[in-house]
C-alpha positions as CSV (number, residue, x, y, z in Angstrom):
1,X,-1.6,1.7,-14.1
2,X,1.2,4.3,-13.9
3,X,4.5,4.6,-11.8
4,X,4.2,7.6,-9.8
5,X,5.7,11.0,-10.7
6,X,2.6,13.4,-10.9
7,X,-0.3,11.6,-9.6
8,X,-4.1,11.5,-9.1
9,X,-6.2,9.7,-6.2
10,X,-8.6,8.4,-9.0
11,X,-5.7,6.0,-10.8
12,X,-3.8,3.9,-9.5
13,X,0.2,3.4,-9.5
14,X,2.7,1.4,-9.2
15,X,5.0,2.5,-6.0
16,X,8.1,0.9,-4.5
17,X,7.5,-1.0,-1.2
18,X,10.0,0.6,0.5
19,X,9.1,4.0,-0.1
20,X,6.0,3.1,2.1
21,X,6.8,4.4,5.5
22,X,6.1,1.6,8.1
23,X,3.1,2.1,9.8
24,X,2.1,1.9,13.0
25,X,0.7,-1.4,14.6
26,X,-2.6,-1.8,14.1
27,X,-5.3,-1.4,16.8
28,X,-6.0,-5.6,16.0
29,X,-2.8,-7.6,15.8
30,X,-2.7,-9.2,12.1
31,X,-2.7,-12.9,11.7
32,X,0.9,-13.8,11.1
33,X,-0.6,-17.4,9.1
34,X,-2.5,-14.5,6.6
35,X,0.4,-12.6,6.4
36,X,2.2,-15.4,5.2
37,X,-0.6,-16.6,3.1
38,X,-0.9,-13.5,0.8
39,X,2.1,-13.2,0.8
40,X,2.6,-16.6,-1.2
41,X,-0.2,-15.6,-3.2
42,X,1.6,-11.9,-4.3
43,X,4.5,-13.6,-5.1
44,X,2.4,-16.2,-7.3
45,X,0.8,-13.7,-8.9
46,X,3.2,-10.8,-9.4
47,X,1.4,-8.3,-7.5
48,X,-0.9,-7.3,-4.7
49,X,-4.8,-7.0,-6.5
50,X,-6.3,-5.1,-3.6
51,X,-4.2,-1.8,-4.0
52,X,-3.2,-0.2,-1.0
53,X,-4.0,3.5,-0.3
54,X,-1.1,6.0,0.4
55,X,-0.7,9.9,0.7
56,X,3.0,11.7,0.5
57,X,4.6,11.9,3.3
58,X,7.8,14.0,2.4
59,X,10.7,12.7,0.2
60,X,14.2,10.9,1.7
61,X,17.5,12.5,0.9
62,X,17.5,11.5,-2.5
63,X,15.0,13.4,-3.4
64,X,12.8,10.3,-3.8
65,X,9.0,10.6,-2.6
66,X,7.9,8.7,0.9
67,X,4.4,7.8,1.8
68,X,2.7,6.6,4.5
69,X,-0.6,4.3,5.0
70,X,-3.3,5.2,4.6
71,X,-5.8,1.5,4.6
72,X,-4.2,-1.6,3.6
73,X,-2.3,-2.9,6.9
74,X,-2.5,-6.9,5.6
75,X,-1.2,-5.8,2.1
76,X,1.0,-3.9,3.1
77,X,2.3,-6.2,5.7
78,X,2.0,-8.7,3.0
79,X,3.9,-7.0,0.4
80,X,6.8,-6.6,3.1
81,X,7.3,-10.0,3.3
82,X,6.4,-11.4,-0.7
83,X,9.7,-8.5,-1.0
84,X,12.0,-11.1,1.3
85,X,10.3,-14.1,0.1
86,X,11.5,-12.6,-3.7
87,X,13.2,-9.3,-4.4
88,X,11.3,-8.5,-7.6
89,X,8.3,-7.8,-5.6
90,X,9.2,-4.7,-4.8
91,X,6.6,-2.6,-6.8
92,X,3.3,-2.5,-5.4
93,X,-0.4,-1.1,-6.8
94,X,-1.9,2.3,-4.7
95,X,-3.8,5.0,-4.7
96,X,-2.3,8.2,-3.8
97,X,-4.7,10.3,-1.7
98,X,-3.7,13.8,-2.8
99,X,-5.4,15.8,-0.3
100,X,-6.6,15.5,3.6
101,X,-10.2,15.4,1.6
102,X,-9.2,13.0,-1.1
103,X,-7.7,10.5,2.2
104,X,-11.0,10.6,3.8
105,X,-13.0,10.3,1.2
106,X,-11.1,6.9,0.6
107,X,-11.5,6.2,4.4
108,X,-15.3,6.7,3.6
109,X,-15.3,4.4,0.7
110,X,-13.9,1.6,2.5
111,X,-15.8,2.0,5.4
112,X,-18.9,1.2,3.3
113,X,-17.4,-1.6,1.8
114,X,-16.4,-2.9,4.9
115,X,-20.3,-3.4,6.2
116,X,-21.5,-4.7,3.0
């Protein structure tokens, strides 16, 4: 696992929370109790194990990269909060979908992980 400067979709990194543009509400609300839940469980473990999947979105005016979400609503969600429940979570694992073609093909891979 890498922090992020030049990336590819097929590792994954290690990209500040915060840089993760906040998404849009989900089409399902998430449950606030698993939320909370994983949250307790990053913070006792050090890190999210499901990594989330991200693409650039533009960089912020320092010059540092932004992404949005890609899949990963309940980690992400989750990681938000294991960040106030302790500040040192602030690093989280993702992919970086480099391409529209490289996010769908993601999109595709979860999708058929989703029905088995």
């Amino acid at each position: 696992m890498k922090t992020h400067s030049r990336y590819e979709a097929t590792s994954d990194w290690l990209i500040d929370i915060v840089s993760i543009l906040p998404p849009p509400p989900p089409p399902v609300p998430l449950d606030p109790d698993q939320i909370e839940a994983l949250a307790r469980s990053i913070v006792e473990l050090g890190g999210v194990i499901h990594p989330l999947i991200v693409a650039k979105a533009g960089v912020n005016a320092d010059g540092e990269d932004q992404f949005r979400l890609v899949a990963g609503d309940l980690q992400y969600a989750a990681a938000v909060r294991a960040l106030e429940l302790d500040p040192k979570q602030e690093m989280v694992r993702a992919y970086i979908a480099q391409t529209p073609e490289q996010e769908l093909a993601f999109q595709r891979q979860l999708a058929i992980l989703a029905q088995a």
